[in-house]
C-alpha positions in Angstrom: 0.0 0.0 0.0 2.8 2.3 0.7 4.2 2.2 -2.8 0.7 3.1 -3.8 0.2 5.8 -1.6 3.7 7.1 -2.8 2.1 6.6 -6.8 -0.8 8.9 -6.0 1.1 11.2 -3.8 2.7 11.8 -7.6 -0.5 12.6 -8.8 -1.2 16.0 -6.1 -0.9 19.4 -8.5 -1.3 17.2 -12.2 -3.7 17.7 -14.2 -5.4 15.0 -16.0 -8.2 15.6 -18.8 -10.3 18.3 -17.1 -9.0 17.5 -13.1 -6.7 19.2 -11.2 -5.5 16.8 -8.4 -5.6 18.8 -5.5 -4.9 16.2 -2.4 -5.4 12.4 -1.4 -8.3 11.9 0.7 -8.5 8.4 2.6 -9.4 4.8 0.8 -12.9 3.8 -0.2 -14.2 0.6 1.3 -12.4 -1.6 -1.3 -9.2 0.1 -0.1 -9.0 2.3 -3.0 -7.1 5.7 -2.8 -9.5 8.5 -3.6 -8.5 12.1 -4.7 -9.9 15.4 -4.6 -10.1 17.2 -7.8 -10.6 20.7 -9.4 -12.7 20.4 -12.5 -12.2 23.3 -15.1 -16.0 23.8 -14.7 -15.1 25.2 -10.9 -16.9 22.3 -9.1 -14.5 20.2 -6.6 -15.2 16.3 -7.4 -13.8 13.4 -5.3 -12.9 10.5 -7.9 -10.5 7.1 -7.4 -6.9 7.5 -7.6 -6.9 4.8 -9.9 -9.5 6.3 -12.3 -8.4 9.6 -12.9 -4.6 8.2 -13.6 -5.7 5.6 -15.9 -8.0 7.9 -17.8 -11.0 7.0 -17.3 -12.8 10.1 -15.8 -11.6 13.2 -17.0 -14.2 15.6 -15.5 -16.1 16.4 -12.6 -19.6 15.0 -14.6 -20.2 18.4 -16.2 -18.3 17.3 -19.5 -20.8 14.3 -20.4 -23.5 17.2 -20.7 -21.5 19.6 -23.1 -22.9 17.4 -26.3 -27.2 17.9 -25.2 -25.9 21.7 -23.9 -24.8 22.7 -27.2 -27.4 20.8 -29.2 -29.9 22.6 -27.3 -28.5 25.9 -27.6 -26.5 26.2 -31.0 -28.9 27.8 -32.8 -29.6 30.4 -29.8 -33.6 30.1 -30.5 -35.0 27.4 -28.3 -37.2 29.8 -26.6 -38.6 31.4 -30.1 -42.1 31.5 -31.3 -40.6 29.8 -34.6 -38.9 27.4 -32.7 -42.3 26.5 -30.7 -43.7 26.0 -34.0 -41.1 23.2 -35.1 -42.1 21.8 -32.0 -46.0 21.8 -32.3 -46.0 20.9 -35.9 -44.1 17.5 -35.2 -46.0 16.7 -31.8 -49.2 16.9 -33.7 -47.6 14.4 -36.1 -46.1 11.8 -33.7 -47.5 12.3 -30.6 -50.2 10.2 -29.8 -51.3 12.3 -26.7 -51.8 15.0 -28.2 -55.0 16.2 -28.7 -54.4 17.2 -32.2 -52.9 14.0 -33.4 -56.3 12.8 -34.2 -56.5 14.7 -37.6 -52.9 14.9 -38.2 -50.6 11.9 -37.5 -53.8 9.6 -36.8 -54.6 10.8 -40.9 -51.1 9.8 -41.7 -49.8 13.8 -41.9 -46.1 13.6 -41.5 -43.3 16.1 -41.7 -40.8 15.7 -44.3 -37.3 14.2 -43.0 -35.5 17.6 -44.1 -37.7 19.4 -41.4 -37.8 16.6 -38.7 -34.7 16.1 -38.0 -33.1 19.9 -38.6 -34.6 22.5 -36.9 -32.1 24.7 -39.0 -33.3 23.7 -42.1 -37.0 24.3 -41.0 -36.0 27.8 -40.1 -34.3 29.2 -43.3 -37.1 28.0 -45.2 -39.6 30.0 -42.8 -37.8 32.9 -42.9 -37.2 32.8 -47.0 -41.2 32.4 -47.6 -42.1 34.8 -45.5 -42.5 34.1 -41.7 -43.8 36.5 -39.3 -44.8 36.3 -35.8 -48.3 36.5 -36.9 -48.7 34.1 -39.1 -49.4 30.6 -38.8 -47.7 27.8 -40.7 -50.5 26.6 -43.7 -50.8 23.1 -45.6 -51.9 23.9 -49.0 -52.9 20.3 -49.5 -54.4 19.7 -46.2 -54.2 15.9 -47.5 -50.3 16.5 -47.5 -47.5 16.7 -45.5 -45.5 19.2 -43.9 -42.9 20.0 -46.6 -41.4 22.9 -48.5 -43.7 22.3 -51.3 -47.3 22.3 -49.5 -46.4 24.7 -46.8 -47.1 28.3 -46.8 -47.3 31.2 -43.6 -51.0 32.4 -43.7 -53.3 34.8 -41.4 -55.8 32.9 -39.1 -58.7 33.3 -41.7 -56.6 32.1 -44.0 -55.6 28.9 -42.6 -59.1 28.7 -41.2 -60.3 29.2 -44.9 -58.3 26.0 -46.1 -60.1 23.7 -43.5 -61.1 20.4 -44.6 -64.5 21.0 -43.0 -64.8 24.3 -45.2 -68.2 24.6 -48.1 -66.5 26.1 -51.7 -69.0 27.6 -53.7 -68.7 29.7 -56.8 -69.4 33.3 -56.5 -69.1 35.6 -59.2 -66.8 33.5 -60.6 -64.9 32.9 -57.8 -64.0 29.8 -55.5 -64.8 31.2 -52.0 -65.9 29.6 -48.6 -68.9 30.6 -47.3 -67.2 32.0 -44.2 -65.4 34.5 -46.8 -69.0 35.5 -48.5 -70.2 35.8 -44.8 -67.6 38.4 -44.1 -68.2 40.0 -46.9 -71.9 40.7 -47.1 -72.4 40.5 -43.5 -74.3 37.4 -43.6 -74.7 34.3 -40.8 -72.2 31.5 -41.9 -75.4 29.1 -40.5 -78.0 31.0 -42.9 -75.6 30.3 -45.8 -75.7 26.9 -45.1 -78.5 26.6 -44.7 -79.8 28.0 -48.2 -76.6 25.8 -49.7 -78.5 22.2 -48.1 -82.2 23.3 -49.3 -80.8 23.8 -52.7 -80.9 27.4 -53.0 -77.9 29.6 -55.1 -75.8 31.7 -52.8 -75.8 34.6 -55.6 -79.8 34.3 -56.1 -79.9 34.3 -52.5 -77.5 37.5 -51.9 -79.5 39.3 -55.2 -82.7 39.1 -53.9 -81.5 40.3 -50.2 -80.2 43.7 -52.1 -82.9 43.8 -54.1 -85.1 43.8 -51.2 -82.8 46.6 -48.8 -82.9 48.8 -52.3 -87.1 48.7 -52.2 -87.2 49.9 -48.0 -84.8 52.7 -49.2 
């Protein structure tokens, strides 16, 4: 035991990996020589002799974190509304418990592998098409996936406008819901629909309601 004491004794004021052996400090229950260390991080560690001179701890602990740290951080926008976005759009994809993941993942709506897996990637195409804080990511085919190609930032009515659950009718000569032709002319969403299931034309409908307001005037 002496000559090992003597080894260790070697050891005070070295450095090995991230340790600074500061002094020996007794046996462990298997007779092992333990040391007290300095880690570069500033913590104080006590590790065995043995271990630290062979190599095979090198830190106090902190060192084993540096990989998720800087994963987590590397981009410097974990705590953005994009970045929340990235988040919500996969969750509603692969989470089962979400309460979402009935009409998105449960429908087979996936996110492309480019975006899954890179949050980086996710965010230069954002900001190239258009992102703003208040806007709300869009799927053009709400049949597809989330991908560059059926992706697009859009307003709340927008997005609400491109609803599977949505009534297009031709107006004018125009594809519109009927929650855009409610807007528009100030009309119930519920009336329209209702007029749409007896059979009755939206136009005829709005026509003979301006034809009416021009006779009061």
């Amino acid at each position: 035991m002496k000559n090992n004491i003597s080894k260790y004794e070697k050891m005070v004021g070295k450095k090995y990996g991230m340790l600074t052996v500061i002094s020996l400090c007794g046996e462990d229950k298997n007779n092992h020589m333990k040391v007290k260390c300095k880690c570069d991080c500033g913590n104080e560690t006590i590790k065995l002799a043995y271990m630290v001179l062979q190599g095979h701890t090198g830190s106090c602990g902190c060192n084993k974190y540096k990989p998720m740290i800087k994963a987590s951080t590397k981009h410097g926008k974990r705590f953005t509304r994009i970045y929340r976005t990235w988040g919500n759009m996969k969750t509603r994809c692969y989470n089962k418990n979400s309460s979402f993941y009935n009409v998105y993942g449960g429908r087979d709506i996936r996110v492309c592998h480019e975006w899954k897996s890179n949050f980086i990637s996710f965010y230069n195409w954002a900001i190239s098409n258009g992102y703003s804080d208040d806007l709300t990511i869009d799927r053009i085919n709400n049949n597809g996936n989330y991908e560059p190609n059926n992706c697009r930032w859009a307003t709340n009515i927008k997005q609400a406008n491109n609803r599977r659950n949505n009534v297009f009718v031709s107006f004018h000569g125009e594809k519109m819901t009927v929650s855009e032709i409610s807007r528009k002319y100030g009309l119930k969403s519920s009336t329209l629909y209702g007029r749409i299931r007896r059979g009755i034309e939206i136009e005829s409908y709005i026509k003979e309601r301006a034809d009416a307001k021009k006779a009061v005037i």
